[in-house]
C-alpha positions in Angstrom: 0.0 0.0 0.0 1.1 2.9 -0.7 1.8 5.6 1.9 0.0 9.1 2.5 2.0 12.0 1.8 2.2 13.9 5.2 1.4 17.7 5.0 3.2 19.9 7.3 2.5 23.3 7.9 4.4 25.8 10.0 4.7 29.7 10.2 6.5 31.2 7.9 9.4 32.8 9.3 10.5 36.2 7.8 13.0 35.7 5.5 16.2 38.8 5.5 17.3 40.3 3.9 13.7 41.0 2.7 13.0 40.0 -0.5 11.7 42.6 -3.3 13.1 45.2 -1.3 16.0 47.4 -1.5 18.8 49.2 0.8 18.1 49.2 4.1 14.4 48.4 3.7 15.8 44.9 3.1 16.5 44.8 6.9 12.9 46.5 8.5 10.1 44.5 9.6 6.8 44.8 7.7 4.0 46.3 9.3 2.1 43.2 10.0 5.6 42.0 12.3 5.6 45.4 14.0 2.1 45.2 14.8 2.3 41.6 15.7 5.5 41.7 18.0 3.3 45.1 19.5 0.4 43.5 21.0 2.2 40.0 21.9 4.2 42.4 24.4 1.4 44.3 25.4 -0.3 41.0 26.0 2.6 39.6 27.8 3.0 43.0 29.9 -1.1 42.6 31.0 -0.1 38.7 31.5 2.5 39.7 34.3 0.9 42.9 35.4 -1.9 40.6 36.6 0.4 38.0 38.0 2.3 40.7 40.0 -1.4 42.1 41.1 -2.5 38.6 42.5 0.8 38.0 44.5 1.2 41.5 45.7 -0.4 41.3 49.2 -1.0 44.4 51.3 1.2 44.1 54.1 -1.0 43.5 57.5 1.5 44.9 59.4 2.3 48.4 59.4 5.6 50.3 59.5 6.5 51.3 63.0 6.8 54.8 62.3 3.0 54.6 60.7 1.1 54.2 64.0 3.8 55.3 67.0 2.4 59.1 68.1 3.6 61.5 70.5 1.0 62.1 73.6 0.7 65.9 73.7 0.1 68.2 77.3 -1.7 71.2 77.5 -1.9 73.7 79.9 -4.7 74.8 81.7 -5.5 77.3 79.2 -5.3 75.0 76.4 -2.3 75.8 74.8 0.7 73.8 74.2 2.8 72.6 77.1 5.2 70.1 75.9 4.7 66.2 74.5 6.5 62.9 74.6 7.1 60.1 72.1 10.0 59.4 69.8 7.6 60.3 67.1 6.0 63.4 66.7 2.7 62.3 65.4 -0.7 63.0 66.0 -3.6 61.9 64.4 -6.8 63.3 63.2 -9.9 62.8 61.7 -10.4 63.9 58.3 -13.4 65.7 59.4 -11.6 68.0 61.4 -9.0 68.8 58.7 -10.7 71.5 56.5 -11.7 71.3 53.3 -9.7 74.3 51.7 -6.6 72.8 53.5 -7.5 69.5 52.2 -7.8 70.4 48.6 -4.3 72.7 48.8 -2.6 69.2 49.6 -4.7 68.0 46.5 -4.4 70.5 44.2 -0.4 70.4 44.9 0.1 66.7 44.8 -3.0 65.0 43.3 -5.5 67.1 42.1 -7.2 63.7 40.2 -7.1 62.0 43.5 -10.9 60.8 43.8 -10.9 60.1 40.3 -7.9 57.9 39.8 -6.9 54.3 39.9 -4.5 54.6 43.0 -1.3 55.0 40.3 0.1 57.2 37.6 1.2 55.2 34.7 2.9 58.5 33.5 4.4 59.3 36.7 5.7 55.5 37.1 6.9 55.9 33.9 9.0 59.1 34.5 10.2 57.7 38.0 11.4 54.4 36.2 13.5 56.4 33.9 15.2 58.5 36.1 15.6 55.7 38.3 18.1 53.8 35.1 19.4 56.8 34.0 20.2 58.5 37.3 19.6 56.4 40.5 16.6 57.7 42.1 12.8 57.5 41.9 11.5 61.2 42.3 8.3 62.5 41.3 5.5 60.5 39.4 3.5 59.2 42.8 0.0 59.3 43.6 -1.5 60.7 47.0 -2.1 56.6 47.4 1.3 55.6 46.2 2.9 57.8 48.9 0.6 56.6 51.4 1.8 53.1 50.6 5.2 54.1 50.9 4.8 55.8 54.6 3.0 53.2 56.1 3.8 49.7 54.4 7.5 50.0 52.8 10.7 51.4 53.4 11.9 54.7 51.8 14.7 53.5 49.9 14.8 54.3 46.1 14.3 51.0 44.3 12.7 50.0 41.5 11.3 47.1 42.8 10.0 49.3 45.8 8.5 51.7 43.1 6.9 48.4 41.7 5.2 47.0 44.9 4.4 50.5 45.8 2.5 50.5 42.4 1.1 47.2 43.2 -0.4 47.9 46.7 -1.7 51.4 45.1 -3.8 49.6 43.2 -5.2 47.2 45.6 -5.5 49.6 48.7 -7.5 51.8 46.2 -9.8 49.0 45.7 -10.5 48.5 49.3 -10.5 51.4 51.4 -12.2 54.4 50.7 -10.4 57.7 49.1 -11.2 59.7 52.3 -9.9 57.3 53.7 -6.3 56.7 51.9 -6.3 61.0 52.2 -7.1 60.8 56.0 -4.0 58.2 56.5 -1.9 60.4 54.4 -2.2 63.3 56.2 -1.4 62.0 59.5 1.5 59.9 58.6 3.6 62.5 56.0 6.6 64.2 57.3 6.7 68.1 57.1 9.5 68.8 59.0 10.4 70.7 62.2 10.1 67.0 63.4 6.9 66.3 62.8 4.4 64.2 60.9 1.3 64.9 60.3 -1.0 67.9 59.6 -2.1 68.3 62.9 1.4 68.3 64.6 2.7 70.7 61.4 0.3 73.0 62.2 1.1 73.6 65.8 4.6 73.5 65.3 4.7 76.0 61.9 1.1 78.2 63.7 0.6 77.1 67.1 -2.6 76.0 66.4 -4.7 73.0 66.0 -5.1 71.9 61.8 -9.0 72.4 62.3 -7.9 76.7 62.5 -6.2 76.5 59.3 -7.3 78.6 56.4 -6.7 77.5 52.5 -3.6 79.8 52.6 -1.6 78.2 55.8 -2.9 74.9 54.1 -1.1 76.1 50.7 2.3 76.8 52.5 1.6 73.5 54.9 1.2 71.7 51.3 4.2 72.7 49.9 6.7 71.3 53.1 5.6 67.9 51.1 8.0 69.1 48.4 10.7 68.8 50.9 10.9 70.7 54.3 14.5 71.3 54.2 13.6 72.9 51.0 10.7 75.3 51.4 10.4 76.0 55.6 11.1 80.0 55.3 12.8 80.1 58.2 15.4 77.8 57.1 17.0 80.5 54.5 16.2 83.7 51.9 16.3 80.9 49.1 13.8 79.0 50.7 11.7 81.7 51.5 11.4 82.8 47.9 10.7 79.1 46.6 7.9 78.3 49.2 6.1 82.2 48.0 6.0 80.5 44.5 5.2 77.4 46.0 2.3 78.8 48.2 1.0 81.3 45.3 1.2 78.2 42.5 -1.1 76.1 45.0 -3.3 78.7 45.4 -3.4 79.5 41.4 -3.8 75.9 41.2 -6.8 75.1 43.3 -8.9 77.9 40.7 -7.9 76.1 38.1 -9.4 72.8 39.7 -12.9 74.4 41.1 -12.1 74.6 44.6 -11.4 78.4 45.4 -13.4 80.8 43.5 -11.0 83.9 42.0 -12.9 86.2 44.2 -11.3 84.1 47.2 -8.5 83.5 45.9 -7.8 87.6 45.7 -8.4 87.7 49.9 -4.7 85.1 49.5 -2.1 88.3 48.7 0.3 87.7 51.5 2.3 84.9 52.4 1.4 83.1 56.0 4.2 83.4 57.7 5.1 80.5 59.9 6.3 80.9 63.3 10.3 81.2 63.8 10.7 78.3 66.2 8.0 75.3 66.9 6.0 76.6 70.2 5.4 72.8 71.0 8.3 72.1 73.5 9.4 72.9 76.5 10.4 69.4 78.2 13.6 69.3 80.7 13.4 71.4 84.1 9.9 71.5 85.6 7.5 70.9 82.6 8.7 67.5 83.2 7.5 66.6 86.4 4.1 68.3 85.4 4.4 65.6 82.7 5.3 63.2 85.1 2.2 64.2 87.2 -0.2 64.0 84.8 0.6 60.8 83.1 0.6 59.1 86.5 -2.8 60.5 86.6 -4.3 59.9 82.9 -3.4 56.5 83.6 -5.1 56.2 85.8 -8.7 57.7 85.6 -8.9 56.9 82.2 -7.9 53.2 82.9 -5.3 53.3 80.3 -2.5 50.8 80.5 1.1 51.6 80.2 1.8 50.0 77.0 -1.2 51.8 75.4 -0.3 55.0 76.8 3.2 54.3 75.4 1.7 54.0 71.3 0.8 57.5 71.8 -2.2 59.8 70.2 -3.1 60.9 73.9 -4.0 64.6 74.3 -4.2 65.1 77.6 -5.3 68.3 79.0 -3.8 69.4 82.3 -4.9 71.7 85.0 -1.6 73.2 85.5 -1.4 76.6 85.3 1.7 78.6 83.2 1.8 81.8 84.9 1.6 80.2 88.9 4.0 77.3 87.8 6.3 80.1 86.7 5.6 82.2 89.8 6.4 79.1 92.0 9.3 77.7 89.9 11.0 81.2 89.9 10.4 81.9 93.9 12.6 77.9 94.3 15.2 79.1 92.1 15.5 82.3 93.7 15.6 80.9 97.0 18.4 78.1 95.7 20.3 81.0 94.3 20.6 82.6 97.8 21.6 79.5 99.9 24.6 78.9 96.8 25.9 82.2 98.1 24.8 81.3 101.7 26.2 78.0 102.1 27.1 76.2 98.9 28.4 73.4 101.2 24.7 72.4 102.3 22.7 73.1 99.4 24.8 70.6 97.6 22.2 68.3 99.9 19.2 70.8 99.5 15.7 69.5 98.4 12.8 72.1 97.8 9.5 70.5 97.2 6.1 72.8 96.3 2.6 72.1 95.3 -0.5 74.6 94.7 -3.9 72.7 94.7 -7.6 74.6 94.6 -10.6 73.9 97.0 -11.5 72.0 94.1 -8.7 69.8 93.8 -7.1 71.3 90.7 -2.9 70.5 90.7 -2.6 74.1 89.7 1.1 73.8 90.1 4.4 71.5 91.3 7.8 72.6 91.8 9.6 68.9 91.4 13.4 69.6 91.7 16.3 71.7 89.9 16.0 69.5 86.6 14.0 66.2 85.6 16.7 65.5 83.2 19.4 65.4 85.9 17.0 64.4 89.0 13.7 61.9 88.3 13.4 62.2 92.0 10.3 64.5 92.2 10.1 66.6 95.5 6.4 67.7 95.2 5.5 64.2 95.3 7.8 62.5 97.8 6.5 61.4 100.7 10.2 61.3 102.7 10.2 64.2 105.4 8.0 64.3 108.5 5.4 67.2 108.3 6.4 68.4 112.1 4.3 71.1 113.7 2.3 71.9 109.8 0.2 68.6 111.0 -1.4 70.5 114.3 -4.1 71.5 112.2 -5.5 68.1 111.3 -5.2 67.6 115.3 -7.2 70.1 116.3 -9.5 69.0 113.5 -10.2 65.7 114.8 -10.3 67.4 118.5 -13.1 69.7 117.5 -15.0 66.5 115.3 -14.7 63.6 117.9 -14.2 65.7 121.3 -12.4 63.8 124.0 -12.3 61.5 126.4 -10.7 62.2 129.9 -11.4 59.1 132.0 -12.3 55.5 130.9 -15.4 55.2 131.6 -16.4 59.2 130.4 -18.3 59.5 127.5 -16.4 61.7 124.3 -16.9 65.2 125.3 -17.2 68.3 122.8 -14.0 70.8 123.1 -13.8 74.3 121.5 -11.5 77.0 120.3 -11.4 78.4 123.7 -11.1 75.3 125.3 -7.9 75.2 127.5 -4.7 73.1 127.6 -1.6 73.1 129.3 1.2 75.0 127.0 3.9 74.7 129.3 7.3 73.1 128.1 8.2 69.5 128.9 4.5 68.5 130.3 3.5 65.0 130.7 1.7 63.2 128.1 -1.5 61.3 130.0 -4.1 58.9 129.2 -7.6 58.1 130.8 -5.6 55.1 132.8 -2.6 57.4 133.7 1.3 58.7 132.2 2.0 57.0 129.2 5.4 55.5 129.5 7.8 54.8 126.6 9.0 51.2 126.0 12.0 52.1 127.9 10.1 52.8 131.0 10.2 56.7 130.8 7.4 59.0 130.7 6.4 60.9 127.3 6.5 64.2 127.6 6.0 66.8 125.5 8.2 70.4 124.2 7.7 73.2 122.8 9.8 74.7 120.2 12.5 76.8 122.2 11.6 74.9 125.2 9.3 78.1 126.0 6.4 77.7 128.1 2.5 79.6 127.6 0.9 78.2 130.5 -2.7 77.3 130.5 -3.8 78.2 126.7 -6.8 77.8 124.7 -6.6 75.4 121.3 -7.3 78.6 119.4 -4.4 80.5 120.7 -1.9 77.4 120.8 -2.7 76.8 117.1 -2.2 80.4 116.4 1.3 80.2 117.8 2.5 76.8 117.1 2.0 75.7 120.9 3.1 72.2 120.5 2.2 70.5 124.0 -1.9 71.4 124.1 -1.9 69.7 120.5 0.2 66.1 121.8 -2.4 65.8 124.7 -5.4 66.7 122.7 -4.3 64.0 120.7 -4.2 61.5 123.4 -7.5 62.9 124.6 -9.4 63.0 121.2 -7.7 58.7 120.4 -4.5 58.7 117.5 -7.2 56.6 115.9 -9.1 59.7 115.4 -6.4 61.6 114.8 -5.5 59.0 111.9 -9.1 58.9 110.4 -9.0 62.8 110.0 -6.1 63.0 108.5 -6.7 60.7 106.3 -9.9 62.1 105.5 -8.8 65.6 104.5 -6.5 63.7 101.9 -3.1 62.5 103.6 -2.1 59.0 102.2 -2.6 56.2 104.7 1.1 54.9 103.8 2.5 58.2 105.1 0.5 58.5 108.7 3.2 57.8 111.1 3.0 55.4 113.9 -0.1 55.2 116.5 2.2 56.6 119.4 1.9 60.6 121.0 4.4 61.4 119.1 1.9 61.2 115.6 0.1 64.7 117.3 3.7 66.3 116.7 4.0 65.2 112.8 5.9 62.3 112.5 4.0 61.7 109.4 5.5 62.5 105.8 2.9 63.7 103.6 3.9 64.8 100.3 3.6 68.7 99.4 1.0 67.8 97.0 -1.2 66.2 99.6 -0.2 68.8 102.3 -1.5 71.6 100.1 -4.8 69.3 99.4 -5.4 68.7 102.9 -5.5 72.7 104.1 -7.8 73.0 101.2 -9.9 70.6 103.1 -10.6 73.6 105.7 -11.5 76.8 103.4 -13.9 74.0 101.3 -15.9 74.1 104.4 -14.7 70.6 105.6 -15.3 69.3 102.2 -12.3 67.2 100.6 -11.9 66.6 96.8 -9.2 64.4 95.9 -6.5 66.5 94.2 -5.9 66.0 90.4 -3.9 67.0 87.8 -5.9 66.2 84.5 -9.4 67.5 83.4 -9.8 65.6 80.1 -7.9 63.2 78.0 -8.9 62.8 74.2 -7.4 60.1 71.8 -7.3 61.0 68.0 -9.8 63.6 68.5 -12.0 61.3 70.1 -12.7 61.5 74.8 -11.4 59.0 76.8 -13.6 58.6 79.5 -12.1 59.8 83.5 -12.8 59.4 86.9 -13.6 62.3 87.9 -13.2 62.9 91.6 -16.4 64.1 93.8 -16.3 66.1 96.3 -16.5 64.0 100.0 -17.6 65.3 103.7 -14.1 65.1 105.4 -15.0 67.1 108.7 -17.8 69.5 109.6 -18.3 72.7 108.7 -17.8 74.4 111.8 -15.1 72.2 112.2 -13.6 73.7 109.2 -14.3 77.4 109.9 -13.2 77.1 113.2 -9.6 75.5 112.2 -9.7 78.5 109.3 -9.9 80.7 111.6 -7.0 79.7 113.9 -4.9 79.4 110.7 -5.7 83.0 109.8 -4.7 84.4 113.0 -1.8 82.2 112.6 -1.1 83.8 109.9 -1.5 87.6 111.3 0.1 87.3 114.3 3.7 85.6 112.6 3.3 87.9 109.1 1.6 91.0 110.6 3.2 93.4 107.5 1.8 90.7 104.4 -1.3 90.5 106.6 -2.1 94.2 106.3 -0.9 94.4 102.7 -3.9 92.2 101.6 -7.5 92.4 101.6 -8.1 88.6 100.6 -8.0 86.0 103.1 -5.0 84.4 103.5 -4.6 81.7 106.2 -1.4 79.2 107.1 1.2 78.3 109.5 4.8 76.8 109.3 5.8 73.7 110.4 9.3 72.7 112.1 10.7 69.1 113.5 12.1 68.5 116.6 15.0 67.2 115.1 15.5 70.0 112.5 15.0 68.2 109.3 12.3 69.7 107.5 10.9 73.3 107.5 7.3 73.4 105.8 4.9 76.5 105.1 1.6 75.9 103.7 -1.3 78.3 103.8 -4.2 79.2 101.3 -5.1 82.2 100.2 -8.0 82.9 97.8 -9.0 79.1 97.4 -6.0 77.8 96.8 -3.1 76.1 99.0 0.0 75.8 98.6 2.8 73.9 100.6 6.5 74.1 100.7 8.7 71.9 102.1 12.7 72.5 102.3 15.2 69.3 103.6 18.5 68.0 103.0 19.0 64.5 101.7 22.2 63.0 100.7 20.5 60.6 97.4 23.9 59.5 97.1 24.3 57.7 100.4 20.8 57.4 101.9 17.3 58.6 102.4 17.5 59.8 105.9 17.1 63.5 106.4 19.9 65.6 107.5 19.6 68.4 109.7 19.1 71.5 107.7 21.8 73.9 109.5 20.3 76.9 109.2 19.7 76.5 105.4 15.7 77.1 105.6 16.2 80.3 107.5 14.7 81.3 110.6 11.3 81.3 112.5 11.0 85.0 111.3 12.8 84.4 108.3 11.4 81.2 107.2 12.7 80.4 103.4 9.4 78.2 102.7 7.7 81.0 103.5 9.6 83.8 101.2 8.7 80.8 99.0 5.3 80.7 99.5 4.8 84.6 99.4 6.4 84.4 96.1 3.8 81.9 94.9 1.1 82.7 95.9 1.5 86.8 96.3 1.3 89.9 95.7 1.1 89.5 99.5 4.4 91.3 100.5 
């Protein structure tokens, strides 16, 4: 049989040189190969394009730098008082970014934002050129693109990191909204000074919050995208000059898209000029320890743990007030100044600690040491030195509230102002069953400061002038138990009541100033106590975090109160007779001493608000017993807590 012939067909190949054609045209492909080769690359191109898009994932982890914030403090007044956070981020809602300030960023980076695909083919394009013929990968991206890059990949100039950036573009643009890609974009860009972010550019180039921006700040704002180094005013004249044309073009540019009218645009005629130096900061020295204070505090009322606290985006408003922390800061360092010339040998071991708190229980101000950076160790908050003679008042408090008890069997009886106690020197120290004798087998007695002696005295009149002995035996009279639960109820820290022995009527507590300062208050509130704080609202993002908001608490009666005021103001008179006459306000207080001489307090109110100083030496280096102070907090009549004080809380000569 004979076989079949076999057919075989194959493409024909083009033949060269090219026949029927001559010269060079012997070497060209026809149309029909260019046209062929043409869409077999643009199909191969669309082939891998959509290979790369299915494998490209969007990264579920962001960059560090793309969610760490800085938690910013305010003053009482609401402006700026200083932030911490390696990052110095904070986030906001794109609602509360406005929309002239939105649409400068748009009109000079994206103006076809909400109506692209995520990319610019052309921009790509341009970037991957300059990226083979000079090494870098400027210009060409998308609002979405450079959102990509902040928070999912690394900054380095790449074309494959231009290529996943690209590839992400496309997918984020598919799955979150365009507000929100814009809303991340403005919180996470850099615009120098230190910061990222709108909202943290804005304070630190205005001193205001993003949300008080007009379309002209917003212009200039826009064009520290460029490159801050480039365009912040400050900087140079050549940078000057290039953000004016920056600011103008934006300006120019956001008539040309529809979103300022020409009539507006004409109100835009000169430049914004940004603030010389960001108004954000002022950490180190005292701001510090208000930081401290308040973050202690924020923590805990707004039941917000440490490591959350530590990712930032806190604003937490303070109720510390600039001008009496600068008052009370500057009457410490003037005081420090004058014991360097005094005795530079002891105020090596010098420790000044201050606190001002309201009726109210507002922290109104701390003085916390020379220097957080160089000392942590915060002095308004320390709970280290006995209070001595400043705790009489919470004696005769709990005297006046529980009365006394002279016998065993005697029911409590009610004592008054003019009620009368021995205030002679060196007196015995009795209970209802007799002397009370020491573990050593002596009997306690009790001494006044200078071992002088006032005979029989009323409570008023011993308060008045720091008549120790009337106060040891009221205590034993009224019960140390007593004495305790007043104390404790006008705001002194359990954990810092001294022993249950006589000697707790003298002051063998250590309250801290802050608590000090809160407890006096407890007398002018009319025997109300409110726990003192330091924070009256915390927002995250924009958005409230809840608090614990302290109530104000019966802590003694009100006669109790007005009738312990009233020593304290004639205490007041009778050792400051000049300040007393100088004012017209108020003003009530007493000093405090130790028997041992380490400490010398002052606290007093005046108007409202309390304020207690405390002065000690501690050697930090070798322990945290007191030393004696030597002289270094003055005298009786010279007391340097209470030149302190004055200074604080005056004019009150």
């Amino acid at each position: 049989m004979a076989r079949k012939a076999v057919r075989r067909f194959s493409l024909p190949s083009p033949k060269y040189p090219r026949p029927g054609r001559t010269g060079w045209r012997r070497w060209i492909p026809s149309w029909r190969q260019w046209l062929g080769g043409a869409v077999a690359s643009v199909g191969l191109s669309v082939l891998l394009l959509g290979i790369a898009y299915a494998a490209t994932d969007i990264p579920d982890n962001l960059n560090s730098y793309a969610t760490q914030q800085d938690n910013v403090y305010f003053w009482s007044d609401g402006t700026p008082m200083a932030r911490t956070g390696f990052v110095q981020r904070q986030a906001m809602p794109l609602n509360e970014i406005p929309e002239d300030v939105r649409w400068a960023v748009l009109a000079a980076e994206n103006a076809s934002f909400y109506s692209d695909s995520g990319i610019s083919v052309k921009g790509i394009s341009r970037a991957l050129f300059r990226t083979v013929g000079q090494g870098d990968t400027q210009g060409g991206s998308t609002i979405t693109q450079q959102y990509v890059k902040n928070v999912y990949l690394s900054q380095e100039q790449t074309v494959g990191r231009k290529f996943t950036e690209a590839m992400i573009a496309l997918k984020l643009d598919n799955r979150m909204s365009k507000d929100d890609i814009l809303e991340g974009y403005l919180n996470t860009s850099w615009f120098g000074r230190g910061c990222y972010g709108i909202q943290r550019a804005a304070q630190a180039y205005y001193g205001k919050d993003v949300s008080e921006l007009d379309a002209g700040e917003g212009a200039f704002l826009a064009s520290l995208l460029k490159g801050a180094g480039l365009y912040d005013p400050t900087l140079s004249s050549a940078n000057r000059a290039r953000a004016v044309e920056r600011w103008s073009w934006t300006l120019d540019r956001m008539v040309d898209i529809g979103r300022l009218t020409k009539a507006e645009r004409a109100t835009y005629t000169k430049f914004p000029e940004p603030l010389k130096s960001s108004p954000l900061y002022d950490t180190g020295e005292q701001t510090d320890y208000l930081v401290e204070v308040a973050s202690q505090y924020a923590k805990k009322a707004g039941g917000i743990s440490d490591k959350d606290f530590d990712l930032g985006g806190f604003q937490v408003y303070t109720t510390f007030d600039r001008t009496r922390e600068r008052k009370l800061a500057d009457a410490v360092t003037k005081a420090r100044a004058q014991a360097v010339k005094d005795d530079p040998d002891a105020v090596k071991t010098a420790h000044y600690g201050a606190a001002s708190v309201t009726a109210d229980g507002r922290i109104l101000a701390v003085y916390g040491g020379p220097d957080h950076r160089t000392q942590g160790y915060n002095e308004s908050n320390s709970t280290t030195v006995p209070a001595g003679s400043a705790f009489l008042p919470f004696v005769y408090a709990a005297g006046l509230e529980h009365g006394v008890t002279k016998s065993r069997d005697d029911e409590a009886t009610r004592v008054t102002g003019e009620s009368l106690y021995d205030g002679n020197d060196d007196v015995p120290v009795t209970t209802p069953e007799g002397p009370y004798w020491d573990r050593s087998g002596r009997k306690v007695t009790a001494s006044n400061d200078g071992d002088l002696s006032y005979g029989r005295i009323s409570l008023h009149r011993a308060l008045e002038l720091s008549v120790n002995t009337p106060f040891m035996q009221l205590g034993m009279d009224t019960g140390l138990d007593n004495v305790r639960v007043t104390a404790e109820a006008a705001g002194l820290l359990p954990s810092s009541i001294g022993a249950q022995v006589p000697a707790l009527s003298m002051g063998t507590s250590t309250p801290s100033a802050i608590r000090m300062a809160g407890g006096y208050t407890t007398f002018v509130a009319g025997g109300l106590r409110t726990e003192p704080y330091s924070v009256r609202k915390v927002t995250r993002n924009g958005l409230g975090v809840p608090l614990d908001a302290p109530t104000p608490t019966r802590a003694i009666g009100a006669d109790v109160a007005a009738e312990v005021t009233s020593a304290l103001t004639d205490a007041f008179r009778t050792a400051h007779p000049a300040a007393a006459a100088s004012t017209d306000a108020k003003v009530a207080g007493k000093a405090g001493t130790t028997p041992d001489d380490t400490a010398s307090w002052y606290v007093g109110t005046h108007k409202f608000v309390s304020t207690a100083v405390v002065v000690y030496r501690i050697d930090l280096a070798k322990s945290l017993e007191p030393l004696p102070l030597e002289g270094l907090a003055g005298t009786a009549d010279d007391s340097v807590p209470y030149d302190i004080w004055s200074g604080a809380m005056g004019p009150l000569g």
